[in-house]
N, C-alpha and C positions, 0 to 999 in steps of 0.2 A: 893581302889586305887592300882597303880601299885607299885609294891616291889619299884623300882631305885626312884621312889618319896618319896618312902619311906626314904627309905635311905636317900635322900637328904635333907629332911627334919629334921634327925636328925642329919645330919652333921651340919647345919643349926645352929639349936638351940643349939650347945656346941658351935657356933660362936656368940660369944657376945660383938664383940668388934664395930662393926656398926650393927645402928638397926636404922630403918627407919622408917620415921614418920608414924603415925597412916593411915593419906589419900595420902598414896605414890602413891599408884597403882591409885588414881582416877585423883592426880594431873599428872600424866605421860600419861594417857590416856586423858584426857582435853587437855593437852599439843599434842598427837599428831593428837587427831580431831581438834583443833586450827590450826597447821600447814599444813593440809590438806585441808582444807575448804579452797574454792576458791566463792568470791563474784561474785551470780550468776546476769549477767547482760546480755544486750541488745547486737547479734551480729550484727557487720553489711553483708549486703551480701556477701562480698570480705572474711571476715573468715569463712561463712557458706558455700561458693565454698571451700575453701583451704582444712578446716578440715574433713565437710563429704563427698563433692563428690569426688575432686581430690586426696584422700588419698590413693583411691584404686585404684592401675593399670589400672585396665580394664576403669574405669571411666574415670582414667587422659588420656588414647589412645584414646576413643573417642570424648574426649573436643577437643583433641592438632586437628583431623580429621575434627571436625566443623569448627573448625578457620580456618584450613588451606584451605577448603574448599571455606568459607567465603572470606578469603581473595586474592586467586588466581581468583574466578569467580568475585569479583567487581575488579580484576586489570583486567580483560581481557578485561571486557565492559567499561572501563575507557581508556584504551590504545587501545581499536579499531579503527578505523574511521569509518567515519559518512558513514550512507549508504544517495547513492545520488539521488537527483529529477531523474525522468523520464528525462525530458528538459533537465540538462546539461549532464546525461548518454547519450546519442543521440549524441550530437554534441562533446563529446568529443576528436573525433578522427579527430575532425575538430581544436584542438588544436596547439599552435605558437610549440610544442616541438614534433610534428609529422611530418609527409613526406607527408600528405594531407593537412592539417593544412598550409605547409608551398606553396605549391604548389597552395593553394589558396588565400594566401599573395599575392606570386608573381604575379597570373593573373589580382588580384584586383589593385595591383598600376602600371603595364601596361596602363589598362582602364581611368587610371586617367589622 
């Protein structure tokens, strides 16, 4: 053994005034695998995202990237407008809110 355990081993033993029980060391070692054991159980997805993949930077930049992804392409296609028939593309310039549109109001209730 090394000298300083030595020594402290015979400091030790002229200390006689606490002595400790026979299975100190096993109940202290019980005692802190007892406190460490954690009951291994079932995760669900939402803590199997949290703890291994978004733990790590790189991972959490490319999750936040999908989402945001995800999220701006179905706002885009959700707030576009409707592409139109052939049939009312044509005739739209024949609309009541145009200068043709309106020009052919007027000739039609002449006629009438």
């Amino acid at each position: 053994m090394k000298e300083p355990d030595e020594q402290l081993r015979a400091l030790l033993k002229q200390w006689r005034e606490i002595e400790p029980k026979t299975n100190f060391e096993s109940n202290v070692l019980r005692r802190i695998h007892l406190a460490h054991t954690e009951e291994p159980g079932r995760m669900t997805v939402l803590e199997l995202l949290l703890r291994r993949w978004l733990w790590r930077p790189a991972l959490a930049v490319a999750a936040a990237v999908v989402v945001s992804v995800i999220v701006g392409s179905s706002a885009g296609v959700l707030t576009s407008r409707k592409p139109m028939t052939a049939a009312s593309g044509e005739l739209q310039f024949l609309g009541s809110g145009t200068l043709a549109g309106g020009y052919v109001k007027l000739t039609t209730e002449n006629k009438r």
